[in-house]
C-alpha positions as CSV (number, residue, x, y, z in Angstrom):
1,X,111.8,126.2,110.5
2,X,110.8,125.2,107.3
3,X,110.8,121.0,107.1
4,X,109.4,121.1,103.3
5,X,112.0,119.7,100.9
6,X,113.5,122.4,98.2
7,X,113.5,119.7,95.5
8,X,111.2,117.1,94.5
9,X,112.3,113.8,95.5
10,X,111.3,109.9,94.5
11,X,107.0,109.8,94.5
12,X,106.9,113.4,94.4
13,X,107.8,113.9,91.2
14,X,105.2,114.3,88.4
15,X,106.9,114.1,85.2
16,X,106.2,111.2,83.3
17,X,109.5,110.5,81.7
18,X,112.9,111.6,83.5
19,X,116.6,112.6,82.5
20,X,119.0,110.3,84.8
21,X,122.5,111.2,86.2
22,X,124.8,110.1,88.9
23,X,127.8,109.5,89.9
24,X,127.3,105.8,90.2
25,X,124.5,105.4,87.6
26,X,126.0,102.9,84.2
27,X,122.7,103.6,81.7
28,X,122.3,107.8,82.3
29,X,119.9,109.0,80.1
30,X,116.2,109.1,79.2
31,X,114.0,106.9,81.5
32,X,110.3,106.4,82.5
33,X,109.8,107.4,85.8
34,X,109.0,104.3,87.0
35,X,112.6,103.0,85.4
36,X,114.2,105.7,87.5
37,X,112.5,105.2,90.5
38,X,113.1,101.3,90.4
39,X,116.9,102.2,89.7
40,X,117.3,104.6,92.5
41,X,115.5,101.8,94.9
42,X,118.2,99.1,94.1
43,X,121.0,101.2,94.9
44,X,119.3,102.7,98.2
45,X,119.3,106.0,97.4
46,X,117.0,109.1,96.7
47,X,115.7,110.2,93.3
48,X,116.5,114.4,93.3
49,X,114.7,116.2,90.6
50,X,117.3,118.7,90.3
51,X,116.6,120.6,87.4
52,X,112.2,120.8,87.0
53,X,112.3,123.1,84.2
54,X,114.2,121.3,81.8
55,X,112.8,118.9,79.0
56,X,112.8,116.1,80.2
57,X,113.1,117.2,83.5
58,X,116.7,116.2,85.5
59,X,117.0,113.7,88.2
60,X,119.9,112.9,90.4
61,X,120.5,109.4,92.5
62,X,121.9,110.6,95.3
63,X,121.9,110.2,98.9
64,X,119.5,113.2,99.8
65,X,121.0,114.0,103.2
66,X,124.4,114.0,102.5
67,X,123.6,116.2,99.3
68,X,121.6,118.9,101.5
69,X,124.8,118.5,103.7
70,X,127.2,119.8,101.1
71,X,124.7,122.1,100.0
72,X,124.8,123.9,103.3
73,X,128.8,123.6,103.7
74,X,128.9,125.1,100.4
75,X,126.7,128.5,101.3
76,X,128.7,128.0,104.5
77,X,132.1,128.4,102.7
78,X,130.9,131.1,100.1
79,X,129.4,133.5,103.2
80,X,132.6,133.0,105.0
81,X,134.4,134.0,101.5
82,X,132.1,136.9,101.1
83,X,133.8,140.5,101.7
84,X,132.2,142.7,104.4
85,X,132.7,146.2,104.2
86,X,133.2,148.4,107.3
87,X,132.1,151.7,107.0
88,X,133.6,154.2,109.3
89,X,132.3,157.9,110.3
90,X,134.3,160.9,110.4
91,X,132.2,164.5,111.3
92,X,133.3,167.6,110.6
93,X,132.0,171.4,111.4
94,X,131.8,173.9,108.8
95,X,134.5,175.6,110.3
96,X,136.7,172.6,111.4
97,X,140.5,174.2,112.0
98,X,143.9,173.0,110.1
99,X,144.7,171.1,113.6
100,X,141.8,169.0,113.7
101,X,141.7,168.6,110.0
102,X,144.5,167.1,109.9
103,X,143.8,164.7,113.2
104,X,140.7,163.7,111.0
105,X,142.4,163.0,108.7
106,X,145.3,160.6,110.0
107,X,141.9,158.7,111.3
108,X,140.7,158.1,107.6
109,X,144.5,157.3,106.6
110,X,144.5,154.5,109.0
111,X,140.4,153.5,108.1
112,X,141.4,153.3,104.3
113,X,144.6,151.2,105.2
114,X,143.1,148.8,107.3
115,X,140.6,148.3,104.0
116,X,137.4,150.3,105.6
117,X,135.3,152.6,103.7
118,X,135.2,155.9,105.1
119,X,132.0,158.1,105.1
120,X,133.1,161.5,106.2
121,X,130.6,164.6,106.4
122,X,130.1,167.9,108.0
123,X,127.1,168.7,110.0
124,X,125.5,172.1,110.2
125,X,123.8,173.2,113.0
126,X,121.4,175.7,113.4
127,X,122.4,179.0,110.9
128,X,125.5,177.3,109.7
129,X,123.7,175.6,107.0
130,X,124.6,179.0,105.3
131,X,128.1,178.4,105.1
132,X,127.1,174.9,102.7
133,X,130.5,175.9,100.5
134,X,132.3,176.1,103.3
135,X,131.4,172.3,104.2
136,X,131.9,171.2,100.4
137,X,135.4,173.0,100.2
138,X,136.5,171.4,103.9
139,X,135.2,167.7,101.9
140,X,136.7,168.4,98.9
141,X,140.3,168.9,100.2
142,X,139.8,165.8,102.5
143,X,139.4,163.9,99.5
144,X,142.3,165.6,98.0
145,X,144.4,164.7,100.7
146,X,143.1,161.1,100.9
147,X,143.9,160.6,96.8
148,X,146.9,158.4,97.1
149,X,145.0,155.6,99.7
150,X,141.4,155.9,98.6
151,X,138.9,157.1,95.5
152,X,135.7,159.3,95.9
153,X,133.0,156.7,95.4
154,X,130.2,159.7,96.3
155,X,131.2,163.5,95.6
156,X,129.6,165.6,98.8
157,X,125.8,165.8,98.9
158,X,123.5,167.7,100.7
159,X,121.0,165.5,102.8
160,X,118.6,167.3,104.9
161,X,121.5,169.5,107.8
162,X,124.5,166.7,106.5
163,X,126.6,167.4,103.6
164,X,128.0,163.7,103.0
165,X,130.8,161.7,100.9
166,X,132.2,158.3,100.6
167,X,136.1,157.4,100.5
168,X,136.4,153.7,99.5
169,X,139.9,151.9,99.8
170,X,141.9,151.3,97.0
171,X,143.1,148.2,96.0
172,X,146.3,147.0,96.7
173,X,148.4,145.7,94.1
């Protein structure tokens, strides 16, 4: 694991004069670094250069620990807010009957409600790769049928013996 700081901290930084703020700092502004430093050291805390590439460059008094703490808790929260996408298969022949159509296709009602994307596509085998229209058609209609829970997000493409589409979810209002 990496143990090198992310931010520049107390001797470390270079810049000659620095841009102070803080919660608990009375005189923010424009100091020496040596000001800053001496400021940071009678309160007991750390000296963050936050922002380097500013002019003068920013520096926080903060406790250091506790602000890579909430750093972490706060990529913490916003990975558990992040939406993940489950992407479910459905195959189809090129000559898939009405019957099992139609059991495919109560499958991808469900996948769409439940808020999955659906990626259905018909695999050719062998000499069926001649019936390629056949394949588009059987896609087509299953994203006719599927117009009222989901949206086309990719119209049917050839890819090597697959002819593939994506359904994605629409969003409920």
């Amino acid at each position: 694991m990496d143990t090198t700081p992310q931010h520049r901290l107390n001797e470390r930084i270079r810049a000659q004069q620095v841009r102070v703020v803080g919660d608990n700092v009375e005189n923010q502004g424009v100091l020496s670094l040596k000001e800053a430093l001496a400021l940071a050291h009678e309160l007991e805390l750390d000296l963050v250069e936050i922002s380097p590439n500013a002019d003068p460059p920013v520096c926080k008094i903060i406790d250091y620990q506790k602000f890579l703490y909430q750093q972490k808790k706060k990529q913490k929260e916003m990975k558990a807010k992040a939406v993940k996408v489950v992407v479910k298969e459905i195959r189809f022949g090129p000559q898939t009957d009405e019957h099992d159509f139609q059991f495919k296709l109560r499958h991808a009602e469900k996948f769409l409600n439940e808020g999955a994307k659906v990626k259905a596509y018909v695999f050719f085998k062998g000499r069926s790769i001649l019936f390629k229209e056949q394949g588009e058609i059987l896609l087509l209609k299953f994203a006719q049928a599927l117009e009222e829970l989901g949206k086309v997000e990719q119209m049917p493409r050839l890819e090597g013996k697959r002819m593939t589409m994506f359904i994605s979810p629409k969003k409920k209002k």
